[in-house]
FILUM-28774 format. One record per residue: residue number from 1; residue in one letter; x, y, z of N, C-alpha, C in turn. Coordinates in nm, 4 decimals, padded with zeros to 6 digits, always signed. Layout:
N
   num   residuo        nxx        nyy        nzz       caxx       cayy       cazz        cxx        cyy        czz
   NUM         A          X          Y          Z          X          Y          Z          X          Y          Z
...
***
This chain:
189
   num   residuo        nxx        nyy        nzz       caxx       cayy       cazz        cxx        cyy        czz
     1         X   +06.6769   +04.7450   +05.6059   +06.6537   +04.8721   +05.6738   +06.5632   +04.9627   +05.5905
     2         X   +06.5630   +04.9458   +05.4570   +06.4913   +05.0319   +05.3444   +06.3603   +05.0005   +05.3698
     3         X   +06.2765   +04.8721   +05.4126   +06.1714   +04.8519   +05.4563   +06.1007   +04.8683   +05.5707
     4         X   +06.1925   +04.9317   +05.6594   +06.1526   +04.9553   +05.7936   +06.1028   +05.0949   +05.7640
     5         X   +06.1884   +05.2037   +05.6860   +06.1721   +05.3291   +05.6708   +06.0384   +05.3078   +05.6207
     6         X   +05.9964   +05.2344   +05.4809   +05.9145   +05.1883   +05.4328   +05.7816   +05.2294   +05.4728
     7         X   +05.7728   +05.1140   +05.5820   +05.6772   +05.1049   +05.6824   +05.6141   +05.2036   +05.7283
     8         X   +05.7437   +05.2819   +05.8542   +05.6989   +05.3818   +05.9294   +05.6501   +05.5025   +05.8172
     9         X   +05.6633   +05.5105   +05.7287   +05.6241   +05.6267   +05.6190   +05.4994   +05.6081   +05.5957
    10         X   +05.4756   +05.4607   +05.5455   +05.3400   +05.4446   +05.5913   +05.2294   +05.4021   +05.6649
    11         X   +05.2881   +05.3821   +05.7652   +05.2501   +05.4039   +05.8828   +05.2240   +05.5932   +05.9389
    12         X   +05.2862   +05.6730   +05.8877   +05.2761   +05.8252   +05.8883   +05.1531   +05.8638   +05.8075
    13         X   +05.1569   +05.8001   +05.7301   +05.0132   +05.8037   +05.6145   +04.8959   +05.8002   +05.6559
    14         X   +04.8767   +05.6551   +05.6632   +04.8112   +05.5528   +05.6809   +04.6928   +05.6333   +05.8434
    15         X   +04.7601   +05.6265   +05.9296   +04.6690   +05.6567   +06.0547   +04.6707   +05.8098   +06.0876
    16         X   +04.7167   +05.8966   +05.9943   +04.6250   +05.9955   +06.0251   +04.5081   +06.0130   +05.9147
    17         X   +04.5331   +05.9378   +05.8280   +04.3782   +05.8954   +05.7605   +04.2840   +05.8383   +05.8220
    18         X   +04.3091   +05.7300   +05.8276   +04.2188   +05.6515   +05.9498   +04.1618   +05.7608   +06.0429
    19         X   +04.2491   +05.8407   +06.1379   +04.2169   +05.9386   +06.2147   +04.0681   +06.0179   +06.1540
    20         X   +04.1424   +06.0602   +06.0277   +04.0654   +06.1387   +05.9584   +03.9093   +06.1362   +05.8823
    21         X   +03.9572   +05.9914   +05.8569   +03.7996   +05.8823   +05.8095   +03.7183   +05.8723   +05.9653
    22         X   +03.7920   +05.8237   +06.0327   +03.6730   +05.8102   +06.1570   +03.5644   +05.9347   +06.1995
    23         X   +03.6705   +06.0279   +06.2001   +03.5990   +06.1847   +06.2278   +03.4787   +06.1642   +06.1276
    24         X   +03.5355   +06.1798   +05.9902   +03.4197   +06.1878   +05.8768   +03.3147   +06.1078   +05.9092
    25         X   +03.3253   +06.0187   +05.9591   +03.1983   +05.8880   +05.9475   +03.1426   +05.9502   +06.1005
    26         X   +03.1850   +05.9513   +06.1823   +03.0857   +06.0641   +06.2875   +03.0498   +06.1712   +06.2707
    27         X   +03.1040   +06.2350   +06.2082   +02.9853   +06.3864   +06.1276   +02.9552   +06.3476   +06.0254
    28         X   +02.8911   +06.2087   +05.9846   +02.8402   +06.1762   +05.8784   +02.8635   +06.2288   +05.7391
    29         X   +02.9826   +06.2646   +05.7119   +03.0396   +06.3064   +05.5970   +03.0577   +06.1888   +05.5437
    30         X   +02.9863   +06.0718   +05.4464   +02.9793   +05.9492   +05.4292   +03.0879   +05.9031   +05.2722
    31         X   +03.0650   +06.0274   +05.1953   +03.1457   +06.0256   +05.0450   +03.2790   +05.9897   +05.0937
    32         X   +03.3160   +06.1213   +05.1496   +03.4645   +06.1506   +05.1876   +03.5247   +06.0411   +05.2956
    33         X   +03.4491   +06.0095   +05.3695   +03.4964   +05.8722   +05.4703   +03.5201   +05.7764   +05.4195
    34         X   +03.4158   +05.7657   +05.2565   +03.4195   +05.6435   +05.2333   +03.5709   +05.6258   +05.1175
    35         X   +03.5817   +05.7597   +05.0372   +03.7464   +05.7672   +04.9966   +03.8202   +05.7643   +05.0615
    36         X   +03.8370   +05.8164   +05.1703   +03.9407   +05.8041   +05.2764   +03.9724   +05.6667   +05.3272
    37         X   +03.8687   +05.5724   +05.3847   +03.8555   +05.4347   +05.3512   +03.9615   +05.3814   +05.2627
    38         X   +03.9217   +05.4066   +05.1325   +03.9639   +05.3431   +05.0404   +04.1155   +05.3376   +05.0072
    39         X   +04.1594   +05.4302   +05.0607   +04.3356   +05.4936   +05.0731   +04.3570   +05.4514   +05.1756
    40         X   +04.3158   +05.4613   +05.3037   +04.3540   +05.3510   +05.3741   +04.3596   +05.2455   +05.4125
    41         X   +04.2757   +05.1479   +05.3176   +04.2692   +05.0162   +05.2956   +04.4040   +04.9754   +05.2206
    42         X   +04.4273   +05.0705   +05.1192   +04.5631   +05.0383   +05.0222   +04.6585   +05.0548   +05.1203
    43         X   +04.6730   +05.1513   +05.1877   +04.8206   +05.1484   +05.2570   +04.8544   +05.0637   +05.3559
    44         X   +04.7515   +05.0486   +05.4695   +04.7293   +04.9348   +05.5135   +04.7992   +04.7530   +05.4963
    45         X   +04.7237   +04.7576   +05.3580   +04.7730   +04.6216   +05.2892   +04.8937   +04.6273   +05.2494
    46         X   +04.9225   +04.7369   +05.2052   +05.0866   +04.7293   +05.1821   +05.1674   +04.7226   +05.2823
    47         X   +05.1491   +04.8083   +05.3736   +05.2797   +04.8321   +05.4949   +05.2398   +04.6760   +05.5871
    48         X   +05.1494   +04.6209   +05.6183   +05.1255   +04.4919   +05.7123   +05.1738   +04.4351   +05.5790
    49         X   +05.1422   +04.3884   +05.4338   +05.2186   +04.3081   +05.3648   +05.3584   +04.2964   +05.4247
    50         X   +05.3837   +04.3648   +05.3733   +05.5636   +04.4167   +05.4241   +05.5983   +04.3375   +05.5630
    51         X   +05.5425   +04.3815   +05.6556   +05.5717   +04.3252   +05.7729   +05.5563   +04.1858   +05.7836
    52         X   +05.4342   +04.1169   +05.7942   +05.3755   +03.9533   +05.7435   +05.5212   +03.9131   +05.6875
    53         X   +05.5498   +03.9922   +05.5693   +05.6316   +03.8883   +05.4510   +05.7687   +03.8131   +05.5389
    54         X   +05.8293   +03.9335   +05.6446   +05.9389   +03.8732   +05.7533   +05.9260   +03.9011   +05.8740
    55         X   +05.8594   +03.8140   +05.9467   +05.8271   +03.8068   +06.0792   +05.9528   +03.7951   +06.1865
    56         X   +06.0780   +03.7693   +06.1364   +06.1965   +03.7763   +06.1873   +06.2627   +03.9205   +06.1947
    57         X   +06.2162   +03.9832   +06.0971   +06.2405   +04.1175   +06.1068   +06.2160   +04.2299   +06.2194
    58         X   +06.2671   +04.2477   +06.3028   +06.1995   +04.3121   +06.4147   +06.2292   +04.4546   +06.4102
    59         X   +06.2908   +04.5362   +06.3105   +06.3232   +04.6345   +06.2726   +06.1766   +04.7286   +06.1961
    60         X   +06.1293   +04.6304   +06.0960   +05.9726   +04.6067   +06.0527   +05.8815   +04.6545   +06.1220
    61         X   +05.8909   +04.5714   +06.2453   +05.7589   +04.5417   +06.3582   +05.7757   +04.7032   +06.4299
    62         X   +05.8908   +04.7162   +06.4695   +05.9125   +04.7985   +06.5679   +05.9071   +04.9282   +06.4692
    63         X   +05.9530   +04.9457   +06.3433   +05.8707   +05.0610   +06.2488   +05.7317   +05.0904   +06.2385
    64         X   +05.6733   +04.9432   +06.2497   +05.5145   +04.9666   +06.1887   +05.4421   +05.0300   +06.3508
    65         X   +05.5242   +04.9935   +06.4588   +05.4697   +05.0303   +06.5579   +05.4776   +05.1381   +06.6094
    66         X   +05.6169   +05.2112   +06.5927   +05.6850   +05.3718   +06.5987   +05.5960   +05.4262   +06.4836
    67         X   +05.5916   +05.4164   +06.3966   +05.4795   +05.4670   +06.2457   +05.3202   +05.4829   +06.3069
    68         X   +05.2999   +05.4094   +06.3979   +05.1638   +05.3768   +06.4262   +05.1021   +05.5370   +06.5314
    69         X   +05.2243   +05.4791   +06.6105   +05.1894   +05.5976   +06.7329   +05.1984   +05.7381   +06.7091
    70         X   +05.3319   +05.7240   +06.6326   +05.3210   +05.8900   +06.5369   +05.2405   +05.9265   +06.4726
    71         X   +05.1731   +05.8185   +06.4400   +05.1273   +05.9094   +06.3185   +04.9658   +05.9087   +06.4029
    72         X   +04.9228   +05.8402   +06.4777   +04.7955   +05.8932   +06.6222   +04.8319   +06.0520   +06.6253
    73         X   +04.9444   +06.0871   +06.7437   +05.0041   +06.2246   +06.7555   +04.9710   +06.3123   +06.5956
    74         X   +04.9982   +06.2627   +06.5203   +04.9908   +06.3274   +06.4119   +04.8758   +06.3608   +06.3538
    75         X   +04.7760   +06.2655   +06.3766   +04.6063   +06.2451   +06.3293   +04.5276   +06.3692   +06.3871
    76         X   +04.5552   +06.3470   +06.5534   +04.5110   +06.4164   +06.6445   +04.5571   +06.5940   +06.6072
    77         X   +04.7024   +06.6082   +06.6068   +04.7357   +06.7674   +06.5167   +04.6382   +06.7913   +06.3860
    78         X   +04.6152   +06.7092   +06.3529   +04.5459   +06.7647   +06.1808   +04.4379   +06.7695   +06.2068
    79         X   +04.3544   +06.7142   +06.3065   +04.1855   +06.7094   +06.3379   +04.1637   +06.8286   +06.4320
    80         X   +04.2962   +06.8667   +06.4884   +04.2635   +06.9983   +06.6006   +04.2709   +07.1283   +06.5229
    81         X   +04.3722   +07.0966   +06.4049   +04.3421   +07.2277   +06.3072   +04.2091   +07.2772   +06.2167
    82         X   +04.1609   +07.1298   +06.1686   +04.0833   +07.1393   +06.0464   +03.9147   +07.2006   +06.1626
    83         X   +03.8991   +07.1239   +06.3068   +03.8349   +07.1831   +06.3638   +03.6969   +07.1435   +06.3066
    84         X   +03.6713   +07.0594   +06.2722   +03.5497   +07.0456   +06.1216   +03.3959   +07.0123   +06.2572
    85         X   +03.2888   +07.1033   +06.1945   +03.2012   +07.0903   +06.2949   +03.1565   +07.2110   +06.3914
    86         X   +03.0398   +07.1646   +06.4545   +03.0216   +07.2624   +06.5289   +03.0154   +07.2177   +06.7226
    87         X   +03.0206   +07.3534   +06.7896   +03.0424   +07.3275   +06.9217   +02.9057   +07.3578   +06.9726
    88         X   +02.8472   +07.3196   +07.0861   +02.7376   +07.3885   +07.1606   +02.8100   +07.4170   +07.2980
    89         X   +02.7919   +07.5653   +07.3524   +02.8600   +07.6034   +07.4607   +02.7513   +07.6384   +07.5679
    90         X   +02.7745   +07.6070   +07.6796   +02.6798   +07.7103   +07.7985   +02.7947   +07.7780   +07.8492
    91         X   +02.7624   +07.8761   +07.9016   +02.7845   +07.9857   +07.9690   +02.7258   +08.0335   +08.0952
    92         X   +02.7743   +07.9846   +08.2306   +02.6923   +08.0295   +08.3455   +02.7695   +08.1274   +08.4328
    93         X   +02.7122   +08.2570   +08.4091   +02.7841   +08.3484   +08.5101   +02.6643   +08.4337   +08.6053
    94         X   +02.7010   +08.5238   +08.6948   +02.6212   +08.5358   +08.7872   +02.4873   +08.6206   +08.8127
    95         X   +02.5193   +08.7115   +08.6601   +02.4064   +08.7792   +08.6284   +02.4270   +08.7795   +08.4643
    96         X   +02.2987   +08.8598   +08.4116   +02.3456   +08.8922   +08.2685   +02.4062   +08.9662   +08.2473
    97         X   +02.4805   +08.9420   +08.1270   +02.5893   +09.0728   +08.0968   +02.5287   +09.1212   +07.9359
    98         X   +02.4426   +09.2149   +07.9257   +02.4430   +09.2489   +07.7880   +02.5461   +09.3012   +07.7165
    99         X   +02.6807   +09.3612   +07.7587   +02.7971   +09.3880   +07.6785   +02.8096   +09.2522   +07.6152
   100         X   +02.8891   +09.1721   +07.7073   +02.9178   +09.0420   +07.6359   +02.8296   +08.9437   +07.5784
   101         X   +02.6751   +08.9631   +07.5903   +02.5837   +08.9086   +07.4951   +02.5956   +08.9906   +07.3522
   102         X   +02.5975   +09.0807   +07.3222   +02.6292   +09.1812   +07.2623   +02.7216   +09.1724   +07.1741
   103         X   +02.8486   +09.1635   +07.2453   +02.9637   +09.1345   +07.1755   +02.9636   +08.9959   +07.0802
   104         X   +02.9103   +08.9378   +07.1948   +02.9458   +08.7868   +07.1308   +02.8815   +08.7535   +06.9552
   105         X   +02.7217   +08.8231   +06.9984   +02.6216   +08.8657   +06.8886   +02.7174   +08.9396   +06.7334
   106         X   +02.7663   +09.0030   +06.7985   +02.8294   +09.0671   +06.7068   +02.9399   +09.0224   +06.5985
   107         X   +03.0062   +08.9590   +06.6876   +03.1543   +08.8425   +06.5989   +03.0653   +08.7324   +06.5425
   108         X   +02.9023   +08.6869   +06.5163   +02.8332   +08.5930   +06.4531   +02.8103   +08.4852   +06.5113
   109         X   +02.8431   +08.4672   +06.7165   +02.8191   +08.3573   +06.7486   +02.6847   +08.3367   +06.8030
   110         X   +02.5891   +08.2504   +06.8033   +02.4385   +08.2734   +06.8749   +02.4871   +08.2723   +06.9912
   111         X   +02.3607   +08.3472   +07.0375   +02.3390   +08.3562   +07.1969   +02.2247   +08.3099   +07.2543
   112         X   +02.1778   +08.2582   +07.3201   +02.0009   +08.2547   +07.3840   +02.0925   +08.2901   +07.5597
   113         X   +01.9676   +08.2930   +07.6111   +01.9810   +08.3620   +07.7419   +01.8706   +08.3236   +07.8661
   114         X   +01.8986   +08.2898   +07.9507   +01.7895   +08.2142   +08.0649   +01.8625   +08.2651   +08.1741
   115         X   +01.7420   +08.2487   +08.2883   +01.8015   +08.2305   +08.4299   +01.7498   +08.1036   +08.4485
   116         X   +01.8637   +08.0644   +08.5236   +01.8143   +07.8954   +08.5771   +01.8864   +07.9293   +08.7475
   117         X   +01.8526   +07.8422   +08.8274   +01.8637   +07.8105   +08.9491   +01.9490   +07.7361   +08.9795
   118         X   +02.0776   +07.8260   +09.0427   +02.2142   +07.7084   +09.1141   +02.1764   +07.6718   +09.1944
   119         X   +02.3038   +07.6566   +09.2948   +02.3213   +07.5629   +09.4345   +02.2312   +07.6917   +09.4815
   120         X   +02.3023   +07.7976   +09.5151   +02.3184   +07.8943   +09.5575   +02.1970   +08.0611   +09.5738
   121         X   +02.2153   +08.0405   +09.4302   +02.1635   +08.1436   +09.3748   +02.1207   +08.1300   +09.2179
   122         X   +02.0536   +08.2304   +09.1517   +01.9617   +08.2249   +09.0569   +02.1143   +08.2887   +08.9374
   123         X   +02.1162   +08.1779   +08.8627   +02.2280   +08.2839   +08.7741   +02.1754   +08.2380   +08.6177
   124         X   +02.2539   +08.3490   +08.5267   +02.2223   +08.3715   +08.4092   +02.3004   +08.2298   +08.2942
   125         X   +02.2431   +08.2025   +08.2015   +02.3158   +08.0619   +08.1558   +02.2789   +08.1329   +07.9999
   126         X   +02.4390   +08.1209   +07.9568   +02.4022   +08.1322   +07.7859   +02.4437   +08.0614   +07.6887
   127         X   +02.3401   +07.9350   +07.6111   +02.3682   +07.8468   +07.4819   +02.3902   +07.9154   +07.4011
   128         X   +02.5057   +07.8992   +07.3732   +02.5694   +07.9482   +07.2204   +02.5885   +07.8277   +07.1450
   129         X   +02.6306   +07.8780   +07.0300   +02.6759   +07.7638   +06.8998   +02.7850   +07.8487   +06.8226
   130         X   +02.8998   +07.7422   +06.7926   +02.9675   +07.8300   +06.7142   +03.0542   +07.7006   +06.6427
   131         X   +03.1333   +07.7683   +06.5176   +03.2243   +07.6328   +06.4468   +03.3198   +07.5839   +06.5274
   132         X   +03.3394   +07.4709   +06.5408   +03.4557   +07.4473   +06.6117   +03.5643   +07.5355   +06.6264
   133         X   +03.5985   +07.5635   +06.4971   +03.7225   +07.6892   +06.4705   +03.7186   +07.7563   +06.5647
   134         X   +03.6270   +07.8127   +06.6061   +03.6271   +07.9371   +06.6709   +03.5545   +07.9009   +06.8196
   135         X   +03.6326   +07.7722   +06.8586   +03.5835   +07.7966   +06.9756   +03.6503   +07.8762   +07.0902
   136         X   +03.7888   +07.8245   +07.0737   +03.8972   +07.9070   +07.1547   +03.8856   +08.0334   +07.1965
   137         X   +03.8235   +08.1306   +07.0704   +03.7416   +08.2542   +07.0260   +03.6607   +08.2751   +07.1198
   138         X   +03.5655   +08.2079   +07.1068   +03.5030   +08.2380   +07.2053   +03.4956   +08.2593   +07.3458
   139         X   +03.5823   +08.1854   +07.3926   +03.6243   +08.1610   +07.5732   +03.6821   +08.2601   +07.6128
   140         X   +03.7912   +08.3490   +07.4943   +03.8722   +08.4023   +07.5216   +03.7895   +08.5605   +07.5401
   141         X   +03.6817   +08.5786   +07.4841   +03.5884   +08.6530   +07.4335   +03.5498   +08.6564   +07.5984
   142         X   +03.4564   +08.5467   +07.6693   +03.3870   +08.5230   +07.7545   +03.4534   +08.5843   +07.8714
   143         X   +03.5783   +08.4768   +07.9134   +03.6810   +08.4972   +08.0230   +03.7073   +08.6587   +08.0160
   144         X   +03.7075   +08.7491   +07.9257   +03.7503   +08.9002   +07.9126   +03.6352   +08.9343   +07.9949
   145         X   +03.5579   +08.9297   +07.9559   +03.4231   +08.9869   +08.0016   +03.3529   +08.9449   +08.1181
   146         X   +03.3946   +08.8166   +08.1666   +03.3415   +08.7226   +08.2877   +03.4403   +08.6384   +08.3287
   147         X   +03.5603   +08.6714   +08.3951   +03.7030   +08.5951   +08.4099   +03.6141   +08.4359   +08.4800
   148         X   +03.4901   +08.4710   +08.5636   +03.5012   +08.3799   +08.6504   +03.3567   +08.2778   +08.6100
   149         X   +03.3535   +08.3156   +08.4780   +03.2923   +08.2011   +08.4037   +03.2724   +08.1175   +08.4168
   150         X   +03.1760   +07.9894   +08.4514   +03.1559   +07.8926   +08.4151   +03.1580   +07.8432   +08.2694
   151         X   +03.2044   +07.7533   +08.2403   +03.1944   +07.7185   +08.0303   +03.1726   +07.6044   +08.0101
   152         X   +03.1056   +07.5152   +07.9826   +03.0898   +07.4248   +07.8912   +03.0613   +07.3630   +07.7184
   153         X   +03.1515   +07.3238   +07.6697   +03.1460   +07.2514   +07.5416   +03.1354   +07.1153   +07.4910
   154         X   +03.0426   +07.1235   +07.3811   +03.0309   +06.9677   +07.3807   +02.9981   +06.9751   +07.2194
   155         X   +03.0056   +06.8220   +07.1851   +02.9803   +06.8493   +06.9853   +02.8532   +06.8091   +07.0239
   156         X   +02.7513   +06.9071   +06.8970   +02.6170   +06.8722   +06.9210   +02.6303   +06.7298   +06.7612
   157         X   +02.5549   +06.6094   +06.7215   +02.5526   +06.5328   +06.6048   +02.4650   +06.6139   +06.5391
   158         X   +02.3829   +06.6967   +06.5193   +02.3174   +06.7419   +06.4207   +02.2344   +06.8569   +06.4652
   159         X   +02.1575   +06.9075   +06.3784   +02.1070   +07.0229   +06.4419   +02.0230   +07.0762   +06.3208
   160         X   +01.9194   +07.1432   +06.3716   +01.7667   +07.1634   +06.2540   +01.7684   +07.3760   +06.2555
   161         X   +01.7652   +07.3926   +06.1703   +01.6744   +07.5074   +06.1838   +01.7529   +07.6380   +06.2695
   162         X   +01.6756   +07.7312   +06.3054   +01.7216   +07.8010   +06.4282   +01.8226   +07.8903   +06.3550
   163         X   +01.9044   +07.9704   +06.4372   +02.0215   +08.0872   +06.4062   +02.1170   +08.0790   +06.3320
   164         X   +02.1466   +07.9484   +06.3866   +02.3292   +07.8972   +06.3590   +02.3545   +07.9106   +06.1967
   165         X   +02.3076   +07.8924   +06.1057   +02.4235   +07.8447   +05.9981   +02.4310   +07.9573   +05.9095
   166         X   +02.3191   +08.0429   +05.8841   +02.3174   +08.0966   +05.7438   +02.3475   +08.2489   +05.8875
   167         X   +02.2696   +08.2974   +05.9907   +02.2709   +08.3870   +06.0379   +02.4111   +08.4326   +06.0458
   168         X   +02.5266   +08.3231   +06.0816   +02.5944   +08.3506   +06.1711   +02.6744   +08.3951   +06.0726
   169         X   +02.7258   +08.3508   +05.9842   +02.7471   +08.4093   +05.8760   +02.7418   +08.5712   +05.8238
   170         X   +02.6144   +08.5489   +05.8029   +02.5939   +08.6680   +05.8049   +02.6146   +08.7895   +05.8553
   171         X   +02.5948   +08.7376   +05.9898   +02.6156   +08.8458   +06.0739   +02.8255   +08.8585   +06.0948
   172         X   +02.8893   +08.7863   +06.0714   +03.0421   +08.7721   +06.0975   +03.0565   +08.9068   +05.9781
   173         X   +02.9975   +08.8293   +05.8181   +03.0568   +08.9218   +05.7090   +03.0371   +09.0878   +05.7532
   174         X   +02.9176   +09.0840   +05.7667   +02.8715   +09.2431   +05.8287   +02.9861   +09.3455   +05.9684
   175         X   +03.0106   +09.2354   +06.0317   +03.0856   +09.2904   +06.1412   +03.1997   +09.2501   +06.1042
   176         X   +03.2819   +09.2332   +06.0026   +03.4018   +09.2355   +05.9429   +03.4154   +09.3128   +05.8430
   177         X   +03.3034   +09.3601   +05.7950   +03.3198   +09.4851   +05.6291   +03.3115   +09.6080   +05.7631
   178         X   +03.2510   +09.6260   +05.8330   +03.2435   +09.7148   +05.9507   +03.3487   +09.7501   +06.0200
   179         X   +03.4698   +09.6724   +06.0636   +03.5441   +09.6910   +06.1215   +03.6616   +09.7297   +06.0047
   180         X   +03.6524   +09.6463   +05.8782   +03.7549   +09.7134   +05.7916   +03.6850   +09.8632   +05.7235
   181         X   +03.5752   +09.9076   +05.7389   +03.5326   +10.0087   +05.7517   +03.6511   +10.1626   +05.7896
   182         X   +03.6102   +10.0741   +05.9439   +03.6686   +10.1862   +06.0508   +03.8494   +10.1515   +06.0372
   183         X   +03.8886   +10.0681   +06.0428   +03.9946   +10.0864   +05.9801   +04.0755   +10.1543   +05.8943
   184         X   +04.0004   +10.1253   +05.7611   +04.0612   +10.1976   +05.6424   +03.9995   +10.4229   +05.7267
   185         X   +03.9052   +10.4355   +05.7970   +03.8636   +10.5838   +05.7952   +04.0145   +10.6094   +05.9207
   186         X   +04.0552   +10.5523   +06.0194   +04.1091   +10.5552   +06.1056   +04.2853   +10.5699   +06.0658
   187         X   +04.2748   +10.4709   +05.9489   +04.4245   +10.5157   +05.9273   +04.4405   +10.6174   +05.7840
   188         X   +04.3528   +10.6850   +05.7373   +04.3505   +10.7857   +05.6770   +04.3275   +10.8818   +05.7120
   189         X   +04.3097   +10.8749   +05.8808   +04.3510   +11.0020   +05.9425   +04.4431   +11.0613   +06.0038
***
């Protein structure tokens, strides 16, 4: 029974690494995939050792397989936190809204801005970019301002030049020393 626990422990290990290496090797984070790799090659060999060694054992099997699936569920929780990466969003609502271009500008996410041609009618479409982190952020941002939003997200693989990395930044720190600004004047009054 001490080897079943064994198992599923690493089996708990084991595949939310894996989880975690795969991500890396699609955002080409190649160092860190390739350590991550390497830890999960070891655990791997150990916990299937284990199992291999008694194939009669079905306590084993049925650990390495309960270990397996948990620890998927588990991979998937740690990759939705860490968030690693960036999003590209459109935005199609029915006219422009400079508040919420504005706003959005302001919390450090890009904006560009077009009219393109629906079914229907001529409506306003806005590519943003923002870290994964903060995508939720954003929608929640959008939907306030345009409940009846259209949204789309997707991971862009790479990306050159342009607003996104150093601007956005920038512009976040600025509109966060700003708001603790008004803060600190607001509650000293």
């Amino acid at each position: 029974m001490l080897t079943a626990v064994i198992i599923f422990v690493a089996q708990l290990i084991y595949v939310p690494i894996l989880t975690l290496r795969t991500i890396m090797m699609v955002k080409g984070l190649k160092q860190k995939a390739a350590a991550m790799g390497m830890l999960e090659g070891i655990i791997y060999v150990v916990a299937l050792g284990i199992v291999f060694n008694d194939l009669s054992n079905y306590y084993n099997m049925a650990a390495y397989a309960l270990g397996f699936g948990i620890g998927l569920y588990i991979g998937a929780l740690i990759e939705e936190k860490l968030a690693i990466g960036y999003v590209s969003i459109e935005v199609n609502i029915p006219e422009k809204n400079d508040k919420l271009i504005e706003r959005l500008r302001e919390l450090g996410f890009s904006v560009s801005s077009s009219f393109v041609e629906g079914m229907n009618s001529s409506r306003c479409q806005l590519d943003c970019t923002a870290r994964r982190d903060r995508e939720k952020e954003f929608i929640t941002i959008v939907s306030k301002f345009e409940p009846a939003a259209f949204i789309v997200s997707f991971e862009p693989r790479n990306f050159k030049g342009g607003y996104i990395t150093k601007a956005m930044r920038t512009r976040r720190e600025k509109y966060l020393k700003k708001k603790q600004k008004a803060e600190m004047s607001s509650s000293e009054q």
